[in-house]
C-alpha positions as CSV (number, residue, x, y, z in Angstrom):
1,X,1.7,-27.2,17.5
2,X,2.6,-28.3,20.8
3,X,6.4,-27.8,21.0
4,X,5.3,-24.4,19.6
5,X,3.2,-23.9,22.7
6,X,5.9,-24.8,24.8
7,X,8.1,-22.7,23.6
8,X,5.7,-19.8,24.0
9,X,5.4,-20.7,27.2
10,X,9.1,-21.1,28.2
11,X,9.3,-17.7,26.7
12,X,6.5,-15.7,29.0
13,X,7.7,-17.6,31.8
14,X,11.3,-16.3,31.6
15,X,10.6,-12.5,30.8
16,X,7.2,-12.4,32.9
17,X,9.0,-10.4,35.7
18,X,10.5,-8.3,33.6
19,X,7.4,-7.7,31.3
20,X,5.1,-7.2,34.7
21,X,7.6,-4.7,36.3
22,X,7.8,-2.3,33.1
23,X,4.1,-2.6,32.5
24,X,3.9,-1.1,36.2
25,X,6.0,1.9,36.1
26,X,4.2,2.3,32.5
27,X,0.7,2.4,33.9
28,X,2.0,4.6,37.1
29,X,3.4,7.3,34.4
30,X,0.5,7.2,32.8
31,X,-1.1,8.3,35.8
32,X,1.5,10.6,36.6
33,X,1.4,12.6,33.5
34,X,-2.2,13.0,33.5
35,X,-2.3,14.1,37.2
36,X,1.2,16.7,36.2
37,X,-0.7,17.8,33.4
38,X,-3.5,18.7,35.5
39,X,-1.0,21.0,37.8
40,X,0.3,22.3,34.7
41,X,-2.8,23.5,33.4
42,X,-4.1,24.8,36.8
43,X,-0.2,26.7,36.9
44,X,-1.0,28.5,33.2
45,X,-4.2,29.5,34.2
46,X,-2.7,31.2,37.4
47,X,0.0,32.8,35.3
48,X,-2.1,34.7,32.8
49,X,-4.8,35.6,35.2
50,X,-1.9,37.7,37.1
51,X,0.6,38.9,34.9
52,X,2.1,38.0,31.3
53,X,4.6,35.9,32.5
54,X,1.5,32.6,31.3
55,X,1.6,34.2,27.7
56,X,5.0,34.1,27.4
57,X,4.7,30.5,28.3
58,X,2.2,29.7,26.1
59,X,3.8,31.2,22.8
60,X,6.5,29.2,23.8
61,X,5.3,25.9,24.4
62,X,3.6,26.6,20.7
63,X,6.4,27.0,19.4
64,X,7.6,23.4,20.7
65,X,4.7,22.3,18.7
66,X,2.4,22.4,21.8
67,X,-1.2,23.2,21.8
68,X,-2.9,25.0,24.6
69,X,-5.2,21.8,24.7
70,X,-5.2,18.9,28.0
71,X,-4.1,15.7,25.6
72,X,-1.5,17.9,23.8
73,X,0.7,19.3,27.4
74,X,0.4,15.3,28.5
75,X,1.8,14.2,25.1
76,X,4.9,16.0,26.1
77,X,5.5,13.6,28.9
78,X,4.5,10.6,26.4
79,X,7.5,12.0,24.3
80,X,9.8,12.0,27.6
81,X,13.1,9.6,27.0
82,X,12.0,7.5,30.1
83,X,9.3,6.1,28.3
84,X,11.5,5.2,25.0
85,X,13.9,3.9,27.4
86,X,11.7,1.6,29.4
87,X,10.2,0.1,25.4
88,X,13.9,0.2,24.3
89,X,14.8,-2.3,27.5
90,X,11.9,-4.7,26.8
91,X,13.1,-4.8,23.2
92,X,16.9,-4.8,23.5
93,X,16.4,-7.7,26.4
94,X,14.3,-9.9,24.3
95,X,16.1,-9.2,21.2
96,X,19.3,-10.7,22.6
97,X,17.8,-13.5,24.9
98,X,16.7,-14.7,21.4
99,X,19.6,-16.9,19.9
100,X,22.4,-15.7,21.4
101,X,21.3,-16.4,25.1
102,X,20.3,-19.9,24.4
103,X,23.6,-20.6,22.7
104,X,25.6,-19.3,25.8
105,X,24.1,-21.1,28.3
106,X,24.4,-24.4,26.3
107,X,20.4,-25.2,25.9
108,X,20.3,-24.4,22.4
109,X,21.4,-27.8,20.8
110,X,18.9,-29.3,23.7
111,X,16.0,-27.6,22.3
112,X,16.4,-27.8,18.6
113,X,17.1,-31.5,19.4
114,X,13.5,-32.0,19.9
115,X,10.6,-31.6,17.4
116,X,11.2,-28.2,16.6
117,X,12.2,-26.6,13.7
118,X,14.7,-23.2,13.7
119,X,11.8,-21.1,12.2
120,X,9.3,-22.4,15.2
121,X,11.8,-21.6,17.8
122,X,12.3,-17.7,16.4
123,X,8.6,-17.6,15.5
124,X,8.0,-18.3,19.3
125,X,10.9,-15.7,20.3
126,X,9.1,-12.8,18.0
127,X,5.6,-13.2,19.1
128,X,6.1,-13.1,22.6
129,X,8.2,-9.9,22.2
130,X,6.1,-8.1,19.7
131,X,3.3,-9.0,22.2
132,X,4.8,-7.6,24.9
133,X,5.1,-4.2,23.4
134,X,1.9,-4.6,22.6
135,X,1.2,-4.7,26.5
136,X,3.5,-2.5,27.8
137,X,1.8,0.1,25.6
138,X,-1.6,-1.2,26.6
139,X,-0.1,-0.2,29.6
140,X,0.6,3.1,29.6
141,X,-3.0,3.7,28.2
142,X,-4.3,1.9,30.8
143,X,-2.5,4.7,33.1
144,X,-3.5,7.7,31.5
145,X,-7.3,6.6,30.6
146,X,-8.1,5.7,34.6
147,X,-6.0,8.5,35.6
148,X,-8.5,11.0,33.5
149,X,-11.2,10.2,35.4
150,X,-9.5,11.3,39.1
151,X,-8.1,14.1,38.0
152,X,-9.2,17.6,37.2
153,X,-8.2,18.6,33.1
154,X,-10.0,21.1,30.8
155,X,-10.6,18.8,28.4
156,X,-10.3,15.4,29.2
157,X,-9.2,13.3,26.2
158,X,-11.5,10.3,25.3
159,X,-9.6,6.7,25.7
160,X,-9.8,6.5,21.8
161,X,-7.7,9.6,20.9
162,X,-4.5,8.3,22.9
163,X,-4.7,4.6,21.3
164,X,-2.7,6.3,18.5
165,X,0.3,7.5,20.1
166,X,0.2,4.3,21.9
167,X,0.2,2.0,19.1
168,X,3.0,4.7,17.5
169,X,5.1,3.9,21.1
170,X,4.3,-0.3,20.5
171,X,6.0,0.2,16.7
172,X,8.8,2.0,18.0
173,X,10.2,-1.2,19.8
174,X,10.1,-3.2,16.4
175,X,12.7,-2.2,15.1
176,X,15.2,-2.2,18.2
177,X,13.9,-5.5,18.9
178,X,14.5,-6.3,15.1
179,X,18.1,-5.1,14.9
180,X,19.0,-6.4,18.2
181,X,17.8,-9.9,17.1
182,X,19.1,-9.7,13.8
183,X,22.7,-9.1,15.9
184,X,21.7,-12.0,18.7
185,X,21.0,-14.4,15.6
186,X,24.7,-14.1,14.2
187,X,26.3,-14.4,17.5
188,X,27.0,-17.0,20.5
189,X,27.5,-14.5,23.6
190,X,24.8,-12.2,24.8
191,X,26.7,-9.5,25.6
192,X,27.5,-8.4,22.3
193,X,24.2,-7.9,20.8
194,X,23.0,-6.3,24.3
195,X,25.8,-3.6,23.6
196,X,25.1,-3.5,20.0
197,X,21.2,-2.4,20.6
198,X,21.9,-0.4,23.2
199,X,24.7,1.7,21.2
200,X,22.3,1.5,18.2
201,X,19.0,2.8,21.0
202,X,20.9,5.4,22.4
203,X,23.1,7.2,19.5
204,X,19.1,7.4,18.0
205,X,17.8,8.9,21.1
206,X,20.9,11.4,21.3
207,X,20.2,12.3,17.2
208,X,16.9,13.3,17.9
209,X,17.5,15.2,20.9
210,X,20.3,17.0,19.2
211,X,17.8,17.3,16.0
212,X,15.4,19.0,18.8
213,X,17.3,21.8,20.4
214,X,16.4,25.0,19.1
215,X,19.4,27.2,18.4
216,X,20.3,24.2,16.3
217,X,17.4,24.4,13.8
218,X,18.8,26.3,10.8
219,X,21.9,24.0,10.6
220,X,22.8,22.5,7.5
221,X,23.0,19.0,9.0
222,X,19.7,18.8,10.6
223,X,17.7,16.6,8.3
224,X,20.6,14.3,8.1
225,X,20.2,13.5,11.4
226,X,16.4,13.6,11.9
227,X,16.6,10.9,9.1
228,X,19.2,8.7,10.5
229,X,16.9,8.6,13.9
230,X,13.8,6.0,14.3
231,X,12.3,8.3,17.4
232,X,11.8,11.0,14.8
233,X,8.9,8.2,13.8
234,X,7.8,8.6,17.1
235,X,5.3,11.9,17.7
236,X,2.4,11.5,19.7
237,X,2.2,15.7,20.0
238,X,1.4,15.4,16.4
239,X,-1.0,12.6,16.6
240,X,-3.3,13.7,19.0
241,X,-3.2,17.2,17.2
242,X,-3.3,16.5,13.6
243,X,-2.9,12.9,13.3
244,X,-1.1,13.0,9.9
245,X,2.2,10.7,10.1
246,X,0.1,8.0,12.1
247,X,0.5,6.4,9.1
248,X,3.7,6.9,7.3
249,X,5.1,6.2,10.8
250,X,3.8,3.3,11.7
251,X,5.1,2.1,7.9
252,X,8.4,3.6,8.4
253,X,8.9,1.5,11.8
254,X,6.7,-1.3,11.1
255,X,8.6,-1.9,7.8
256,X,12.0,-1.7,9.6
257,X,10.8,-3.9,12.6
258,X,9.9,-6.6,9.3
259,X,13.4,-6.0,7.2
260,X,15.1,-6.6,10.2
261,X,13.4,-9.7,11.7
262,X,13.4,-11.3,8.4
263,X,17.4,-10.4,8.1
264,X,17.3,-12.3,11.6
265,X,15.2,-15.4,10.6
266,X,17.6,-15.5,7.2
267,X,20.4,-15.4,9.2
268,X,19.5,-18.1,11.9
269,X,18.4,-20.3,9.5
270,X,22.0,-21.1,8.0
271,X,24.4,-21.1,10.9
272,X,26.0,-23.3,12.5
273,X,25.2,-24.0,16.1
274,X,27.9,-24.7,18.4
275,X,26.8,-27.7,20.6
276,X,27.8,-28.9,24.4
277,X,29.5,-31.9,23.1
């Protein structure tokens, strides 16, 4: 148990700066989008008190799958690529610091050298990271929660109602972390599976933009591509409206986030390990 402590501990104290910075700007766009959706809602109400120009926008914004309600307009900013890319860094960054890392600076063989087993070491890699999506989603609650109470909204959503698209934003980053380990475990350099989540991040991101743009709705391809994207799993308009996929998508990306570090763990637990010597 205590090399498995140490390891932990090795592992917070190399990502703590990058963990504590992203948790930052997550709480402070929290706290942005509640104070932007508080100017947006003051903007509508000026808009249809003087002309129609405020119902226009309104029909609009339903059609985008926006209700007229406060926690609905601020999950639009929740759903804004800046906060996918600031989980997707976390993930990607651990994900390949993992094995591959380790084996390029030549401190792999020095570690497994002591009491530790392979499955400790990766154990150790996965918690830490899966904990820090944890908090970087904590985060961003943390933001939006304080933020409610300094701001002016029409109806000021309750701490409880935006857990859910924040534990739906901590599940996204399971399975980039999972595919980008998986890729870190079978390799020896760390730029390689650093390029390989990112590709993998950003051709997802790019699919369900593309997915999103309206004159594109009726094409024949659409599905195809919703499906081949994991932010499709990702809707906190939805949640905090209906609240229906909570639980498909949490499956869908909790399930992936498991295939894939298991995949990783298989894979680490047969290779060979180049050593210094």
């Amino acid at each position: 148990m205590r090399p498995f402590k140490a390891l932990i501990r090795k592992q917070i104290v190399e990502s703590r700066w990058t963990l504590a910075l992203s948790a930052a700007a997550l709480f402070g766009l929290g706290w942005l989008f509640v104070y932007v959706t508080s100017r947006t809602e003051a903007e509508i109400v000026r808009m249809l008190e003087s002309d129609t120009e405020g119902g226009r926008r309104i029909q609009f914004m339903r059609l985008m799958g926006v209700q007229n309600t406060s926690v609905s307009i601020m999950m639009t900013f929740w759903s804004h690529p800046l906060i996918m890319l600031l989980i997707s860094i976390w993930a990607i960054g651990r994900g390949s610091a993992a094995v591959a890392a380790e084996i390029e600076r030549g401190t792999m063989d020095l570690i497994l050298s002591r009491p530790v087993a392979r499955w400790n070491y990766l154990a150790s890699q996965v918690l830490v990271a899966t904990v820090g999506l944890a908090i970087l989603a904590a985060a961003l609650l943390a933001g939006a929660s304080i933020a409610v109470h300094f701001n002016v909204l029409r109806e000021p959503p309750s701490s409880w109602v935006l857990i859910w698209p924040a534990l739906n934003l901590a599940a996204l980053g399971l399975p980039i972390y999972g595919y980008t380990l998986l890729a870190s475990a079978l390799d020896h350099v760390r730029w390689r599976p650093t390029s390989i989540g990112s590709a993998l991040t950003l051709g997802g991101i790019i699919a369900y933009v593309v997915s999103m743009i309206p004159v594109l709705q009726d094409m024949s391809w659409k599905p195809w591509l919703e499906r081949i994207s994991i932010f499709k799993a990702y809707n906190p308009i939805e949640l905090v409206d209906v609240g229906e996929t909570l639980g498909f998508n949490l499956s869908i990306l909790a399930g992936l986030g498991a295939a894939f570090i298991a995949l990783a763990f298989a894979a680490f637990s047969v290779r060979d390990l180049p050593t210094n010597g």
